[in-house]
N, C-alpha and C positions, 0 to 999 in steps of 0.2 A: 416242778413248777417253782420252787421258793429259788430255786438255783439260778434261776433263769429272772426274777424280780429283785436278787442281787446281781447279776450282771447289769440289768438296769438301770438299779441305783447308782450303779462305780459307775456305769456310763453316763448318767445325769450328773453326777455328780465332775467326771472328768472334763465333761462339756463346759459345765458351768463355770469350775478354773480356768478353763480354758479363755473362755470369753470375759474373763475381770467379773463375774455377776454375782452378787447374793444369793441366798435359795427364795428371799423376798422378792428382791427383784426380778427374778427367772420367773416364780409364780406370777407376778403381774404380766409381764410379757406371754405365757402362756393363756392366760386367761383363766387360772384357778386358784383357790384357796392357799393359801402359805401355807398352814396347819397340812393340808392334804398332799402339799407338792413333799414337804419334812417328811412325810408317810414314804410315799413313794421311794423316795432318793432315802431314806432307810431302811427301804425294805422290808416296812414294816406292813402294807399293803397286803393281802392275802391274793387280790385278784382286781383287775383293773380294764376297761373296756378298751378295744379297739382304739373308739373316738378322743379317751385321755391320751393313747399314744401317740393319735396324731397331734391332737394339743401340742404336746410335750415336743416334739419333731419340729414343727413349725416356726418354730423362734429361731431358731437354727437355720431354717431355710432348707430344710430335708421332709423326706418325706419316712412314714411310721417305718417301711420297710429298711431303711438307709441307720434308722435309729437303732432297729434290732437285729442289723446285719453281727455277724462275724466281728469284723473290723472297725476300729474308729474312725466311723468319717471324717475323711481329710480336707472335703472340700466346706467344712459349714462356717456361716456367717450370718450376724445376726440379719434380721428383715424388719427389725421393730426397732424403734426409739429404746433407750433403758429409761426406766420412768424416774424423774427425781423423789428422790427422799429424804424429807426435812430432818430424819433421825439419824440418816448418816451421811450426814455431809461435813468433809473435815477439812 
């Protein structure tokens, strides 16, 4: 199980580079906690619902399955606005 919430994280985390995003700004577009998304994409998480994967999958424009396939989906894009942030704006 921990083996399987660090692949995860690498994959939350690879997505996230991928698309220019903060772990802030990803948690807003998912619709969770910062504090809880950090958990997660650290694999620090012991165990996490279904419903949070698909969270996490939908900003992306995938679905839970596509998120914990094998391979890195090739096709994902965001579906959400990035939200602004008066704290990192350069």
């Amino acid at each position: 199980m921990e083996n399987s919430l660090t692949e995860l994280g690498d994959r939350l985390r690879a997505l996230r580079a991928k698309h220019g995003l903060t772990q802030e700004q990803f948690a807003q577009l998912a619709g969770i906690g910062y504090k809880f998304y950090q958990q997660i994409e650290g694999a620090r998480k012991k165990e996490i619902w279904l419903s949070t994967v698909e969270r996490l999958a939908a900003p992306y424009g995938l679905r839970a399955w596509q998120l914990l396939a094998p391979d890195m989906p090739e096709n994902s894009k965001l579906t959400r606005k990035v939200p602004s942030s008066r704290v990192h704006r350069g």
